[in-house]
C-alpha positions as a Markdown table, in Angstrom:
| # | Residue | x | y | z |
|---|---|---|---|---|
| 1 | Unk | 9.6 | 37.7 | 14.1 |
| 2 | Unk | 6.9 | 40.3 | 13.2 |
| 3 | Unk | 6.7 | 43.6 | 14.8 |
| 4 | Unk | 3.8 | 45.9 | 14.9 |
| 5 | Unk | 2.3 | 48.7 | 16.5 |
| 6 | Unk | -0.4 | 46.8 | 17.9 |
| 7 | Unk | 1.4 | 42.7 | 18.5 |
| 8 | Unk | 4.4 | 41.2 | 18.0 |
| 9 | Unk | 4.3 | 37.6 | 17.2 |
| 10 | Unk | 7.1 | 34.7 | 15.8 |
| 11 | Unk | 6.7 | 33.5 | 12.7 |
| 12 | Unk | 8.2 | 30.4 | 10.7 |
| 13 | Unk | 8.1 | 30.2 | 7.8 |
| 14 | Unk | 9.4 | 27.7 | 4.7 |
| 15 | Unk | 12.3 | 29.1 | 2.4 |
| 16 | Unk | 10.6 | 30.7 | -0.6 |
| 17 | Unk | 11.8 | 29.6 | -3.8 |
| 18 | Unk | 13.4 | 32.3 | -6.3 |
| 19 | Unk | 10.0 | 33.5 | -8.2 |
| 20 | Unk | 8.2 | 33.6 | -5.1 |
| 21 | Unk | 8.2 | 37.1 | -3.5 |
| 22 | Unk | 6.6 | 38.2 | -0.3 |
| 23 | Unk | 3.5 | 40.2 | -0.6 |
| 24 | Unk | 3.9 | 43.7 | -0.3 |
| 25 | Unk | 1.0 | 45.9 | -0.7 |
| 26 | Unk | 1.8 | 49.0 | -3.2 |
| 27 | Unk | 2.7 | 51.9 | -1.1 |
| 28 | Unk | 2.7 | 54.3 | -4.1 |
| 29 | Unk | 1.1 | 54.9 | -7.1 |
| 30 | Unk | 2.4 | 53.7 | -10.2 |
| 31 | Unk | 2.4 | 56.8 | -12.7 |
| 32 | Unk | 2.4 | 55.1 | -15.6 |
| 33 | Unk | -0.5 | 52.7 | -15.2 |
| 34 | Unk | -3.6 | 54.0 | -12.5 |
| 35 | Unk | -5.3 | 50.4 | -12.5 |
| 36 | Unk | -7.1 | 50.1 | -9.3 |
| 37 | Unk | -4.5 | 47.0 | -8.7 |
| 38 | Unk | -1.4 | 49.6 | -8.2 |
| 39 | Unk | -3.3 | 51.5 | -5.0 |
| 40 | Unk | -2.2 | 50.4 | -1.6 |
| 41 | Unk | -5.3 | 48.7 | 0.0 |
| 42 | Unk | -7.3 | 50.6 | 2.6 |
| 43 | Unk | -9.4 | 49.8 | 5.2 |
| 44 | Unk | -11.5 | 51.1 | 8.1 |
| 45 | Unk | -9.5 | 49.9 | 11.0 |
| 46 | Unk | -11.3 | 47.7 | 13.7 |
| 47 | Unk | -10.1 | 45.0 | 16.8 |
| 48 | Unk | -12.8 | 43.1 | 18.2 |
| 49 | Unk | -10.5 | 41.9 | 20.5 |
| 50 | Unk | -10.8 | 44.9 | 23.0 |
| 51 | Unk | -11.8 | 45.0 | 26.6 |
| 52 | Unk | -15.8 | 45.9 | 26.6 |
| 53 | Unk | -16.5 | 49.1 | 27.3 |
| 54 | Unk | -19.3 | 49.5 | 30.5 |
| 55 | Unk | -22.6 | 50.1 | 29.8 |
| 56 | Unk | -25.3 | 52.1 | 32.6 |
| 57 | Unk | -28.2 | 49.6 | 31.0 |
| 58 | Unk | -30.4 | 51.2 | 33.4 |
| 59 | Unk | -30.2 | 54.7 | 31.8 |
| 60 | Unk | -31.5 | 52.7 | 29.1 |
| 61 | Unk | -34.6 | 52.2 | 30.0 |
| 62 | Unk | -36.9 | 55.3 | 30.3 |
| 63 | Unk | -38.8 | 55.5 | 33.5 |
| 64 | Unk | -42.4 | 54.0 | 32.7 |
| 65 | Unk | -40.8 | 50.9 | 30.7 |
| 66 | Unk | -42.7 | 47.4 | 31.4 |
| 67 | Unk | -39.2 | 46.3 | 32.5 |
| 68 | Unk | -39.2 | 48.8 | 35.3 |
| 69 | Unk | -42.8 | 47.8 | 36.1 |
| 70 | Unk | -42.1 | 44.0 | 36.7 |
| 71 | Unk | -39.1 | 44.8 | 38.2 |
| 72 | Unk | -40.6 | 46.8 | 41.4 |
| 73 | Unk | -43.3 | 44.2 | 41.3 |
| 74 | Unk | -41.5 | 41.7 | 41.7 |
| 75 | Unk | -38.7 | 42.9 | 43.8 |
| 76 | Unk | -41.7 | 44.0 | 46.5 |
| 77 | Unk | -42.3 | 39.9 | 47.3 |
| 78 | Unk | -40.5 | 39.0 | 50.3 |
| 79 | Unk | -37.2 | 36.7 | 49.7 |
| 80 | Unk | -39.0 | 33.5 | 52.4 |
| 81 | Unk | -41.8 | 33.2 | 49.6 |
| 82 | Unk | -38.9 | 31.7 | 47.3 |
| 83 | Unk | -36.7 | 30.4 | 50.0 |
| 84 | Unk | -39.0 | 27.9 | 51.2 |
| 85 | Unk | -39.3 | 26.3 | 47.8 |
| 86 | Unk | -35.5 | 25.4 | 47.4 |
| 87 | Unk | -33.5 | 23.1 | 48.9 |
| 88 | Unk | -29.8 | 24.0 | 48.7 |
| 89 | Unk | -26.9 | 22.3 | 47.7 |
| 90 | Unk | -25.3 | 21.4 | 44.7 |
| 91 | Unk | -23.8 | 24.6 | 42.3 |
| 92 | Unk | -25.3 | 28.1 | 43.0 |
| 93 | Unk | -28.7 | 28.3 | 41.2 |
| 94 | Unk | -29.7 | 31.6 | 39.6 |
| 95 | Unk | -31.6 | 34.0 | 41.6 |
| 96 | Unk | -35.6 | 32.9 | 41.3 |
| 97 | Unk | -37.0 | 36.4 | 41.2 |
| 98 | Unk | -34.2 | 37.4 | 38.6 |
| 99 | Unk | -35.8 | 34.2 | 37.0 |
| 100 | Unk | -39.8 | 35.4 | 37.5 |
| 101 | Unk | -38.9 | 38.6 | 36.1 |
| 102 | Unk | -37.1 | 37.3 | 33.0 |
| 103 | Unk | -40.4 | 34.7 | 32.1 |
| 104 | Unk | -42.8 | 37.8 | 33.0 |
| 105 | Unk | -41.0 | 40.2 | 30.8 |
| 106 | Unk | -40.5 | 37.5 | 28.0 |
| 107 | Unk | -44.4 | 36.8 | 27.8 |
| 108 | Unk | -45.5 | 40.4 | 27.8 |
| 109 | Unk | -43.3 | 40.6 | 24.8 |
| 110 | Unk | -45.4 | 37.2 | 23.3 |
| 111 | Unk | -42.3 | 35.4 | 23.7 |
| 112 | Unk | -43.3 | 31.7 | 25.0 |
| 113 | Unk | -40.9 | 29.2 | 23.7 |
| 114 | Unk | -37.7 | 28.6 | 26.4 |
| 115 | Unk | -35.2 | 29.0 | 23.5 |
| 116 | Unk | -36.4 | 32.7 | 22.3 |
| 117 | Unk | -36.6 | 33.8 | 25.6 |
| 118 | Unk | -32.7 | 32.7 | 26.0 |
| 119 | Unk | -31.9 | 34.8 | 22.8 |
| 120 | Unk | -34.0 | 37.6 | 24.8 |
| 121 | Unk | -31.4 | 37.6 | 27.2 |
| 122 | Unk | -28.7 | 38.4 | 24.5 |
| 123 | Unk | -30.9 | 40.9 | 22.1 |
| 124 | Unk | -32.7 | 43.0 | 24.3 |
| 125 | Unk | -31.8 | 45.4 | 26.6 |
| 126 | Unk | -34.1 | 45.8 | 28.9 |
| 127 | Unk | -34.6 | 41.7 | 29.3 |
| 128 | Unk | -30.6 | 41.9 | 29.9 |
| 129 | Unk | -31.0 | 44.7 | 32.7 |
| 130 | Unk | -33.9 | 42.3 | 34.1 |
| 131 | Unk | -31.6 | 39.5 | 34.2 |
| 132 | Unk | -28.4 | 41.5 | 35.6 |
| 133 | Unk | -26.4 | 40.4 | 32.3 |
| 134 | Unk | -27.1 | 36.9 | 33.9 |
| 135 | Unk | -27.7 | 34.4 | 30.7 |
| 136 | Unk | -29.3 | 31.5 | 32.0 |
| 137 | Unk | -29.6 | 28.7 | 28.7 |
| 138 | Unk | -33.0 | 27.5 | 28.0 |
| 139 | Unk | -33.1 | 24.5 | 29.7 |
| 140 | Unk | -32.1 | 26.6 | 32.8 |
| 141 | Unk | -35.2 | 28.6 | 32.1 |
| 142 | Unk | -37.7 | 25.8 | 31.4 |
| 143 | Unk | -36.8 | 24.5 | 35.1 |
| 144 | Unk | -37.0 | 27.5 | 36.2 |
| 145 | Unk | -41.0 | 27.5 | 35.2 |
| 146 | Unk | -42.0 | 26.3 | 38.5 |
| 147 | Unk | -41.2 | 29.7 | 40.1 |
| 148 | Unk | -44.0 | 31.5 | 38.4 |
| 149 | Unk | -46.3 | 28.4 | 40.2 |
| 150 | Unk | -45.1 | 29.4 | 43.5 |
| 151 | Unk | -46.2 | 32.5 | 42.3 |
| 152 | Unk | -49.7 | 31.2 | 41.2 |
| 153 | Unk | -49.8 | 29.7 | 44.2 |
| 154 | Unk | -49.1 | 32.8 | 46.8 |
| 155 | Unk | -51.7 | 34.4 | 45.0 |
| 156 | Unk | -54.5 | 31.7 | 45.0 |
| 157 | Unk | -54.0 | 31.7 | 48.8 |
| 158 | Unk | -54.4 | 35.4 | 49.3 |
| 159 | Unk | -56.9 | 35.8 | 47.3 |
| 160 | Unk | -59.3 | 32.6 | 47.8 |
| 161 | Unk | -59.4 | 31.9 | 44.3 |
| 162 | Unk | -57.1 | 31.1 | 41.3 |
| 163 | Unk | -56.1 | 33.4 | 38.8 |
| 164 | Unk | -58.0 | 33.0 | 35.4 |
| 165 | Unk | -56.8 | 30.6 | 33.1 |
């Protein structure tokens, strides 16, 4: 059994034969020869395997970011508008506005393609506070593409016309 400071674990292991010797780094150095091979190794100490820490992504994101634009514009359209579009069932779907605002953030960065936008969601900050650490995969976000149609749509009504384009 091997005991450390930081896990204890069992170990088995086959019978070494008599030349063979357990590795053991040099604790001290050897005074007659100073070869780099007689110095006990060091290294900078690190475990990935630690709880994450908790991150205030909103603090991240000064006050006049296009993040925080789309976000209040898209949080101001009423709930119904989406709603009525959606039929229920089936697994829990990912929130359509938190959807709208993830394809309007990606395209004002000239991100297009369903894939890039995906790796958005796990390289950018303020595309991760838009999507509430929420990583939808891209086919997720390539059905999700009818949303910004309803969208279209709400608007063509209220204004009489289409967008352009």
């Amino acid at each position: 059994m091997i005991t450390t400071q930081n896990y204890t674990i069992e170990q088995t292991s086959l019978p070494l034969s008599i030349e063979e010797k357990p590795f053991q780094p040099k604790t001290d150095v050897d005074s007659s020869n100073t070869d780099r091979n007689h110095f006990k190794p060091v290294f900078i100490p690190y475990n990935n395997q630690q709880g994450m820490a908790i991150f205030d992504l909103q603090g991240l994101i000064p006050e006049h970011h296009v993040a925080r634009v789309i976000d209040r514009m898209v949080e101001s359209i009423e709930d119904n508008i989406f709603y009525q579009h959606y039929k229920g069932g089936g697994r829990s779907s990912y929130h359509p506005k938190m959807m709208v605002k993830v394809l309007l953030y990606a395209y004002s960065q000239k991100v297009y393609s369903c894939r890039e936008i995906a790796k958005l969601l796990e390289e950018n900050i303020p595309a991760m506070w838009l999507a509430a650490m929420q990583k939808p995969d891209y086919r997720t976000i390539n059905r999700s593409l009818p949303s910004l149609l309803i969208l279209h749509k709400l608007g063509s009504s209220e204004r009489g016309s289409s967008f352009p384009g």
